[in-house]
N, C-alpha and C positions, 0 to 999 in steps of 0.2 A: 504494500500500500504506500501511495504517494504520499508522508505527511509534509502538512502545510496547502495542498493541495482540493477543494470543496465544489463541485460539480453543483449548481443549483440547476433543480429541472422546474417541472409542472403538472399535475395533471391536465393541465391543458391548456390551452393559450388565456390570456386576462386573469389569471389566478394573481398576479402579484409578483410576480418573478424577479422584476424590477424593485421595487419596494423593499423587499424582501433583503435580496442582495445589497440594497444602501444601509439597509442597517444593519446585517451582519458586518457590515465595511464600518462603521460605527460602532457597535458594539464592542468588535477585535480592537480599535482604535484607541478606543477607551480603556482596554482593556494594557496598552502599549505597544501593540503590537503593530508592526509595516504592514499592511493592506497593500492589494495590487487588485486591479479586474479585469479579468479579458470578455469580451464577446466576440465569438468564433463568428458567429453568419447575423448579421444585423437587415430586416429585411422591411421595408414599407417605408423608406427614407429614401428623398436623393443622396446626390453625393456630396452638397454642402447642407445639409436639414441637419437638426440636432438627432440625434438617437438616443437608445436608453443610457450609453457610457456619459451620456451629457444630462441625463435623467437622474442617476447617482452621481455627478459630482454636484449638479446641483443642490442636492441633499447632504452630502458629508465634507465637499471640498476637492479640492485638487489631489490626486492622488495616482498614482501611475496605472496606467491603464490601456489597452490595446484593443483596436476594431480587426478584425480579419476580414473580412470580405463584408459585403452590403450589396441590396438587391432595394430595385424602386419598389417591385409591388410588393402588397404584405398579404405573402403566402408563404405556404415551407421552401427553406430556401433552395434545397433539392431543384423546385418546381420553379420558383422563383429565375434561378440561375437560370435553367435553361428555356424559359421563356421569353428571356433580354439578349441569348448567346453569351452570357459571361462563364466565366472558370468557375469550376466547382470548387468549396471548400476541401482542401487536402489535410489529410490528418499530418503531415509533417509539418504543416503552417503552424497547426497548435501546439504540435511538440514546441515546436524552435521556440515560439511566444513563451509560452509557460516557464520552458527553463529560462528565459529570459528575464520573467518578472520573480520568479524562486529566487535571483541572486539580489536582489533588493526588497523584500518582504517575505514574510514571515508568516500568513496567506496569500493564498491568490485564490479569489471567485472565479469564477467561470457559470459565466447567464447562457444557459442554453435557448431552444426556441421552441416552445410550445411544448410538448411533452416528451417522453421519454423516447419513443419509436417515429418521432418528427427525423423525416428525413433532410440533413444539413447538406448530404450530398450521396446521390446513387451508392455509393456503400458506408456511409458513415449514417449514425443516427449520435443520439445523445447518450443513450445506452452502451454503443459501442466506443466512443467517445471515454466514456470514462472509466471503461476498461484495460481500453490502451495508454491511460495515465495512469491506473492505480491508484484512481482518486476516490476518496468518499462524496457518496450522494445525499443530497437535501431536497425533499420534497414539497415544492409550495403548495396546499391544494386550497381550496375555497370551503369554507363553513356550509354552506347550504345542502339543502335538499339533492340529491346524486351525488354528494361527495363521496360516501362510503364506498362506492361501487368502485368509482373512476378512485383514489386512492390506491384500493387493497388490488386492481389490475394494476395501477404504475406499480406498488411496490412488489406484487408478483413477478413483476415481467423483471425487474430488477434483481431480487432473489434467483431466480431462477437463472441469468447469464453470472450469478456469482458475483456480486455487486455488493459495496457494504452501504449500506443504507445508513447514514448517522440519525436523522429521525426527522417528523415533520414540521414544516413552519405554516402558521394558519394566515394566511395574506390576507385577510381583511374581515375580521370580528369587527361587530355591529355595536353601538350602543346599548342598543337594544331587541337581543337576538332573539328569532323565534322558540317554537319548540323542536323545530327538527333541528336548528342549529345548537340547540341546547344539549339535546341527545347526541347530536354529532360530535360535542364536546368530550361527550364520556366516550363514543362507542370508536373512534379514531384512535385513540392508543390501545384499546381493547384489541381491537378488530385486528391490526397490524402489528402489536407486539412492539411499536416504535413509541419512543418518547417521541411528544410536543414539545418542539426545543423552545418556541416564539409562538404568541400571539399577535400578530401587525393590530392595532385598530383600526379600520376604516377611516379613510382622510389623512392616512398617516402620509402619505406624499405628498400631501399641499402643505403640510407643517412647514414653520422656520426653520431654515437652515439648523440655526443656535438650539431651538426645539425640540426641531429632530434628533439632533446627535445628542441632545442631553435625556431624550426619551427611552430611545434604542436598546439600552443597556436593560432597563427595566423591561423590556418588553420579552426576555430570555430568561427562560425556568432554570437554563443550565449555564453554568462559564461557558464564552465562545474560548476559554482556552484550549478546551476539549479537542474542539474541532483542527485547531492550528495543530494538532499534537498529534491528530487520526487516531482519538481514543473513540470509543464508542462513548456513548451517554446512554446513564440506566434507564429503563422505560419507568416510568410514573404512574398518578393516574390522570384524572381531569383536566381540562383547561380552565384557568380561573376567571 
């Protein structure tokens, strides 16, 4: 296993991914830690339009950070690529990046693109992506209603290619959640055997900069030191 090294995925696109990843960049920051962020395939942006690595500095700050390739329309970038004729994301791009940002931080994130078996390029997925780093995965999923399902397939499909799962982040708890989201609170670490590392609350990317990164810390059941280290985190139970 890659330590230092944290794969954030999704169960599916708009879960949070983005969010998510500013404040585990946050959270480690505060923590003292060097922060770095790559996104491999950035897709539904021109080639001067802000994207998500401009979505987390906005939130945490200036912080070293790498784009790999970028596609206009926002579909898998797989699809993306070759519906404009551009080069496919190459898994050696990410290697090269990654040991690049390893030698000045102490993590590196890596925002994948919509969920696990989103394909980044004719044989690359997210799944296999973080295989071939030896990285630990983080799963963003959404609170509501169809989370149980879409979860415990992402983190099947993940067990199953031999993945280590470090556990899930809830991208956007409600003020005032229902009752399926209230049950989903309990039955999410039940179901999957994974610790709730984070709860995001809802609106958490519109926050202050100063806000946000003084929030982040609180927002984690467990030290992100855990994760810089590729220790697993013990399952719990509820989200609070």
């Amino acid at each position: 296993m890659s330590d230092g090294v944290l794969v954030v995925t999704g169960t599916s696109t708009g879960v949070g991914k983005t969010v998510a990843v500013a404040a585990l960049a946050a959270a480690a920051a505060s923590a003292g830690a060097r922060v770095a962020v790559v996104k491999p395939a950035q897709t539904g942006v021109g080639p001067r339009e802000p994207g998500d690595l401009a979505a987390i500095a906005a939130l945490v700050g200036d912080l070293p950070a790498a784009e790999i390739v970028r596609y206009r329309e926002p579909l898998a970038p797989e699809t993306a690529a070759r519906r404009e004729g551009s080069s496919f994301l190459r898994l050696e791009q990410v290697r090269r990046t990654v040991d690049q940002m390893r030698a000045q931080a102490d993590l590196v994130l890596i925002e994948g693109a919509g969920g696990v078996l989103v394909r980044l390029a004719p044989e690359l997925t997210v799944l296999e992506l973080a295989g071939a780093l030896g990285a630990q995965v983080a799963v963003v999923t959404d609170p509501g209603l169809g989370t149980l399902n879409h979860t415990e397939l992402t983190v099947a499909a993940l067990r199953a290619a031999g993945r280590d799962v470090a556990g899930l982040i809830i991208g956007s708890w409600p003020e005032d959640p229902d009752l399926a989201m209230r049950c989903n609170a309990e039955d999410l670490p039940r179901l999957t055997g994974l610790p709730v590392l984070a709860t995001l609350p809802a609106g958490a990317g519109a926050l202050r900069p100063e806000d946000f990164q003084a929030a982040a810390p609180t927002w984690f059941a467990h030290p992100v030191g855990s994760l810089i280290a590729g220790r697993s985190v013990p399952t719990e139970g509820e989200i609070p």
